[in-house]
C-alpha positions as CSV (number, residue, x, y, z in Angstrom):
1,X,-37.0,61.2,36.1
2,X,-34.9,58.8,34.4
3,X,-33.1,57.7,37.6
4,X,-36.0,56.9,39.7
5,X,-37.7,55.0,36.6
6,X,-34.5,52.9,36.0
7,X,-34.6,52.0,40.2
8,X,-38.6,51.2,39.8
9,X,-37.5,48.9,36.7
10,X,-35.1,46.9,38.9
11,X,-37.3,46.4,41.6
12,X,-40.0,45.0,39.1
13,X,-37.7,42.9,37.6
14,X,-35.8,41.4,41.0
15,X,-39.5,40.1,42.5
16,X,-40.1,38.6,39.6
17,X,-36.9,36.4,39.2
18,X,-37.3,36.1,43.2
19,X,-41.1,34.5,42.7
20,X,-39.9,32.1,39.9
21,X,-36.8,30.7,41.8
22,X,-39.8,29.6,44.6
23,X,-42.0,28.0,42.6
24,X,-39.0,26.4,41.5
25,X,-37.8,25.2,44.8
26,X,-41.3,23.9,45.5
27,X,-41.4,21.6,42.2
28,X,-38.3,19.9,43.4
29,X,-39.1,19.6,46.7
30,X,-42.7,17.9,45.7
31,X,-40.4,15.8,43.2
32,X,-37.8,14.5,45.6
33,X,-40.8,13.5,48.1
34,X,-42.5,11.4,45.6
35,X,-38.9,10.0,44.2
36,X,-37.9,8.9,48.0
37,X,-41.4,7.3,48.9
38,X,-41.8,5.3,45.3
39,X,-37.6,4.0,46.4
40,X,-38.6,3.2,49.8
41,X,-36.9,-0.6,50.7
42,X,-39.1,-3.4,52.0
43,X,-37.4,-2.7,55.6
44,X,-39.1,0.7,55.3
45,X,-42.6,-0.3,54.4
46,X,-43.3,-2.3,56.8
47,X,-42.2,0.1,59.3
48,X,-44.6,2.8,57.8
49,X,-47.2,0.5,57.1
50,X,-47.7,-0.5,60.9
51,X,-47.7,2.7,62.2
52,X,-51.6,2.7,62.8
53,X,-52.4,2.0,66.3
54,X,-54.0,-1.1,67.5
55,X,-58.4,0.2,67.5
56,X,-60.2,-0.9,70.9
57,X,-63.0,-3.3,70.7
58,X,-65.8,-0.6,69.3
59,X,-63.3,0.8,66.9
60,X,-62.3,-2.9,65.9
61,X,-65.6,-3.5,64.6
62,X,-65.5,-0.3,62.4
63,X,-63.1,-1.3,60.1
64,X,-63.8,-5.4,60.5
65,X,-66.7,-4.7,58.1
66,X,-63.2,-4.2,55.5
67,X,-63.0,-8.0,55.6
68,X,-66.3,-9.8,56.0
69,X,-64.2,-13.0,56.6
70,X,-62.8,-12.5,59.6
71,X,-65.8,-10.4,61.1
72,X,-68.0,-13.1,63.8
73,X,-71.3,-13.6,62.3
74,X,-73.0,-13.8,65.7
75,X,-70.9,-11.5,67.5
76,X,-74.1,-8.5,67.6
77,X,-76.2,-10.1,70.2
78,X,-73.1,-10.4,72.5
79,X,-72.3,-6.7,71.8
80,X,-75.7,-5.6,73.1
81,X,-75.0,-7.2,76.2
82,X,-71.6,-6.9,76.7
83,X,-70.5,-4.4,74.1
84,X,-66.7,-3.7,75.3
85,X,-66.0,-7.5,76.3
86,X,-65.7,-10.9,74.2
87,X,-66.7,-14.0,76.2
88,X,-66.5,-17.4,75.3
89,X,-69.2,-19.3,77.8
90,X,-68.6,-23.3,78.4
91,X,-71.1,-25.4,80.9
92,X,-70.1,-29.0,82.1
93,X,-73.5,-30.6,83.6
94,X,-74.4,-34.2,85.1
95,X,-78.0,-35.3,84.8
96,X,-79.7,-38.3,86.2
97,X,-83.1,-39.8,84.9
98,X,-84.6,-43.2,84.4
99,X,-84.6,-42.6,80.4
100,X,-81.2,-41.6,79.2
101,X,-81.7,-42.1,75.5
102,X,-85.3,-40.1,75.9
103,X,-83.3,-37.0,77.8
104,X,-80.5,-37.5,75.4
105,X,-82.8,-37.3,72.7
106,X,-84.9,-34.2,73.6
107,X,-82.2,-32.4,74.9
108,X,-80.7,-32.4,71.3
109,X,-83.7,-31.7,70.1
110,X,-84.0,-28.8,71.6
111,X,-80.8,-27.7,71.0
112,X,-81.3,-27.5,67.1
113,X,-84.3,-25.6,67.8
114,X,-82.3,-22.9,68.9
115,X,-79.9,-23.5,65.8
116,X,-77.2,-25.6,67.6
117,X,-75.5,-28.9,67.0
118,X,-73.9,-31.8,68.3
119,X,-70.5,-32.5,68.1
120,X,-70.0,-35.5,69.6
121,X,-72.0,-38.8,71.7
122,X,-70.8,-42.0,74.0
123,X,-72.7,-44.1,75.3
124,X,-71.5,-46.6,77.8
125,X,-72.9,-49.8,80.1
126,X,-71.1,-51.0,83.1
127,X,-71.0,-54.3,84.4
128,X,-74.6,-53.9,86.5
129,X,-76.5,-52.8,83.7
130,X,-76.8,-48.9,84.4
131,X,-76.8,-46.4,81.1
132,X,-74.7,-43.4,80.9
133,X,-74.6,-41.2,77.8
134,X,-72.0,-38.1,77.4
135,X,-72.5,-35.7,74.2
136,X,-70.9,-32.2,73.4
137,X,-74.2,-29.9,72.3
138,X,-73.1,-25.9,70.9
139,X,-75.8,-23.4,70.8
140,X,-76.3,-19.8,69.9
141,X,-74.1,-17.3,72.9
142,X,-77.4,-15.6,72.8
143,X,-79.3,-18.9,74.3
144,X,-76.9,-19.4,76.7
145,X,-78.9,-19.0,80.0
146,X,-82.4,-20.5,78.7
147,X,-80.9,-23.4,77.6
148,X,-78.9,-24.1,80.9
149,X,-82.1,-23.8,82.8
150,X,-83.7,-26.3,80.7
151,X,-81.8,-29.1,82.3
152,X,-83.6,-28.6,85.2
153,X,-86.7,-29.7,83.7
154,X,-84.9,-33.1,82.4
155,X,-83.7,-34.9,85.6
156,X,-81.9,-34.5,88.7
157,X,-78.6,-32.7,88.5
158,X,-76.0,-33.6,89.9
159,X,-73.4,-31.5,88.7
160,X,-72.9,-28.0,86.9
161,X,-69.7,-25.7,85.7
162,X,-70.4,-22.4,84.1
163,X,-67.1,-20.9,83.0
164,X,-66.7,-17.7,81.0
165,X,-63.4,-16.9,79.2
166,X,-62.6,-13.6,78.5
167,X,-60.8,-13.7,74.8
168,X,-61.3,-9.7,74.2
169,X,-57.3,-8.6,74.3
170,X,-56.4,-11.4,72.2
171,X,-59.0,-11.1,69.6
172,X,-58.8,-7.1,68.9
173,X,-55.0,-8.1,69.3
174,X,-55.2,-9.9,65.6
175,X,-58.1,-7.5,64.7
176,X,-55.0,-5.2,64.6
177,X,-52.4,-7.4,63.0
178,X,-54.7,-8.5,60.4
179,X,-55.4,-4.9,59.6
180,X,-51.5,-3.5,60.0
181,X,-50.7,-6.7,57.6
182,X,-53.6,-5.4,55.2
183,X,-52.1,-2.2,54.9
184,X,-48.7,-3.6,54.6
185,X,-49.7,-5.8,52.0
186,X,-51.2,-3.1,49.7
187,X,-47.7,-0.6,50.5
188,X,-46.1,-3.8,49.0
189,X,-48.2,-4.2,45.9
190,X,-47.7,-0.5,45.3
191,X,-44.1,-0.4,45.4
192,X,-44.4,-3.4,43.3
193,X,-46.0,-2.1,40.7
194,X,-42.9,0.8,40.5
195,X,-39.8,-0.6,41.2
196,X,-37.8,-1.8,38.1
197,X,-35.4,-3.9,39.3
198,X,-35.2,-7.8,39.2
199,X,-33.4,-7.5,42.7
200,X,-36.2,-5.7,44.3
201,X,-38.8,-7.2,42.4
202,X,-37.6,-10.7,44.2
203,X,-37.2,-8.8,47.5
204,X,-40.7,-7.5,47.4
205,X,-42.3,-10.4,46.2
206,X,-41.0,-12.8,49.2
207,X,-41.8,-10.2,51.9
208,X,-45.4,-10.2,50.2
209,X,-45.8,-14.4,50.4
210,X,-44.7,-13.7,54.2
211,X,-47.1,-11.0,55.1
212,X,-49.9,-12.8,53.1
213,X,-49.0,-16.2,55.4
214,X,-49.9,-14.2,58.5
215,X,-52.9,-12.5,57.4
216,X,-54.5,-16.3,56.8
217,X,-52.8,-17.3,60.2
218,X,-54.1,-14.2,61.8
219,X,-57.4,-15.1,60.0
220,X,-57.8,-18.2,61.0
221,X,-57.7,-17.5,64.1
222,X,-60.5,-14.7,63.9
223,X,-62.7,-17.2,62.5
224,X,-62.1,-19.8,65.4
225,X,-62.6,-17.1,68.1
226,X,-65.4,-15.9,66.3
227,X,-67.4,-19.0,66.3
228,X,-66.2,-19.8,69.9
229,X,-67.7,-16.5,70.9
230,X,-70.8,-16.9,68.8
231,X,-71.5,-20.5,70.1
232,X,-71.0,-21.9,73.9
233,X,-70.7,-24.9,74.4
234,X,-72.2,-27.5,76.8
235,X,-70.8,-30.9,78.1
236,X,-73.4,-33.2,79.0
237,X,-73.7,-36.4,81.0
238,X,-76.8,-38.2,81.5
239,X,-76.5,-41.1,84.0
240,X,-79.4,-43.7,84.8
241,X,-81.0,-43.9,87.6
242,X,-79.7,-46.5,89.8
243,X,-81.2,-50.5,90.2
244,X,-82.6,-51.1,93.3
245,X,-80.8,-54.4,94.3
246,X,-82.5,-56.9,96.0
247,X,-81.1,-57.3,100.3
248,X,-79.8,-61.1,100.3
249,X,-80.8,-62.6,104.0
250,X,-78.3,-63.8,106.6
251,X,-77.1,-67.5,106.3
252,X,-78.4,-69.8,108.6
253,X,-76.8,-72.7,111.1
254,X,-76.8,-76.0,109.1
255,X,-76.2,-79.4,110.6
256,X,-76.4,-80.9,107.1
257,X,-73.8,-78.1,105.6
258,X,-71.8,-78.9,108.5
259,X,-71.5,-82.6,108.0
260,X,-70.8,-82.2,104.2
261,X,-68.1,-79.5,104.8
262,X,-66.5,-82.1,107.1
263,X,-66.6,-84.9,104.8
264,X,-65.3,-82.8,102.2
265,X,-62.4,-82.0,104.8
266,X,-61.4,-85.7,105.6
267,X,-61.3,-86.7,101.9
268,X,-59.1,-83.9,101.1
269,X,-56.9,-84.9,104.1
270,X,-56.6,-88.8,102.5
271,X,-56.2,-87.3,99.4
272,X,-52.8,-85.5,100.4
273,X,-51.5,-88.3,102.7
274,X,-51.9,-90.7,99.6
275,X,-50.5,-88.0,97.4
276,X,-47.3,-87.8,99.3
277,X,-47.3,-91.6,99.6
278,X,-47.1,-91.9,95.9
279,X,-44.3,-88.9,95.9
280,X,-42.4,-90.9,98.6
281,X,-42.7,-94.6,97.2
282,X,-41.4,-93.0,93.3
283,X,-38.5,-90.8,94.8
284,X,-37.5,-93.8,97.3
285,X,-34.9,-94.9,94.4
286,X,-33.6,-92.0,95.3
287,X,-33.6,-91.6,99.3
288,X,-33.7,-95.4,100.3
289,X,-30.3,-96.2,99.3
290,X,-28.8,-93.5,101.6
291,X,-31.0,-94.3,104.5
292,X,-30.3,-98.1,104.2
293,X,-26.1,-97.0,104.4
294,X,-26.8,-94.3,107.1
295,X,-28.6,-96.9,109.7
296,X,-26.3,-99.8,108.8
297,X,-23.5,-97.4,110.0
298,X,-25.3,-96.8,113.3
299,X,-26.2,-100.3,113.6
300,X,-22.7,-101.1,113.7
301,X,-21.1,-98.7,115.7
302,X,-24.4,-99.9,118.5
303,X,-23.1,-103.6,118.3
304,X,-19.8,-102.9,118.7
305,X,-20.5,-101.0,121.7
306,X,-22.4,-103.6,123.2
């Protein structure tokens, strides 16, 4: 019984130094993961930082809430009509009336009722006395349509340009960047916080101030986008109705006008043959001389051919 115990004793022993040498081999395993990520270079961050995929529009608004900042304020009215597309609306219109400054004036009005604003007025007169005013109005995407037909109601329209741009690809474009640029920066400020080494701690801090420069570019742009989206914008021109100008009658035979045009026509004629009387007699000093040489010449040769 002594052989079989000694066999069972090795077994025992065997499995046990088997188990420990695993455990082992997992510690250091767990510890070389963790040592490679905390020495991963700048190169290497990035790349593992914008590995997320660029969200669609729905999922874009799922995270946006992350950074209230670059989120559109207004952009939930648009969703409910258009919820996968992004649409910056523009109108261009030409009104006439009688009143411009009164349809200027209302039409503004009206415009801030609905929580819009003007950005810009001209007002020009031409030579025959006929008002024109042109002013840039921006109101709420979600009034779009009932403010357009308003015009209708001011004056006679002359012209109108609806245009619709479709900005979605390029704003949940830098929805993504700004996110992948978010996650890079806080992969940065973690590795930051570990290395120890002057070198890297330069490194690091650099590719930081660059990433940090294109989230506020990226931002910026959000935030223009947004309001473009979240406002439309109208071009107006208000023109005044035109003057009716008063028909001048056909001119008439006059024996009178006649005689006085003629007058007018012989005075002008002694004024010119006295003019070039005067420019003859003062130039003769210099023409008479040679004409007196020139016919004594001729006179001469005549006499002695006679």
């Amino acid at each position: 019984m002594a052989a079989p115990g000694r066999f069972v004793f090795l077994g025992i022993t065997s499995l046990f130094v088997l188990v420990n040498f695993g455990c082992a081999q997992t510690a250091y395993h767990k510890d070389s993961v963790g040592e490679a990520q905390a020495s991963l270079p700048v190169d290497a961050a990035r790349s593992s930082a914008s590995a997320p995929a660029a969200p669609g529009p729905k999922a874009a608004n799922s995270y946006a809430q992350d950074y209230d900042d670059t989120k559109p304020k207004k952009l939930s009215p648009i969703a409910d009509s258009e919820p996968d597309r992004y649409l910056i609306k523009n109108a261009t219109l030409t009104l006439e009336a009688r009143d411009v400054r009164a349809v200027t004036a209302k039409v503004i009005s009206q415009a801030k009722s609905a929580k819009g604003y003007v950005s810009g007025l001209h007002e020009t007169v031409d030579g025959l006395g006929t008002r024109s005013v042109t002013f840039t109005v921006r109101v709420p995407a979600t009034q779009f349509d009932d403010f357009l037909q308003g015009f209708e109601a001011q004056g006679k329209v002359l012209d109108r340009e609806v245009t619709a741009e479709d900005v979605t690809e390029e704003y949940v474009d830098t929805q993504s960047k700004v996110h992948n640029l978010k996650a890079t920066e806080a992969r940065l400020l973690e590795h930051l916080s570990k290395t120890g080494k002057l070198s890297d701690t330069l490194l690091v801090e650099k590719e930081l101030t660059r990433v940090r420069e294109e989230i506020d570019q990226h931002t910026g742009r959000l935030k223009f986008l947004a309001h473009r989206i979240s406002y439309s914008t109208f071009a107006v021109t208000v023109r005044e109705t035109a003057h009716a100008q008063a028909i001048n009658p056909p001119e008439t035979f006059s024996a009178g006008k006649v005689a006085s045009d003629s007058a007018r026509s012989l005075v002008a004629f002694g004024q010119s043959v006295l003019t070039v009387g005067i420019w003859l007699l003062t130039w003769s000093v210099v023409w008479l001389p040679p004409a007196l040489i020139v016919g004594f010449i001729r006179w001469r040769r005549h006499g002695s051919m006679i």
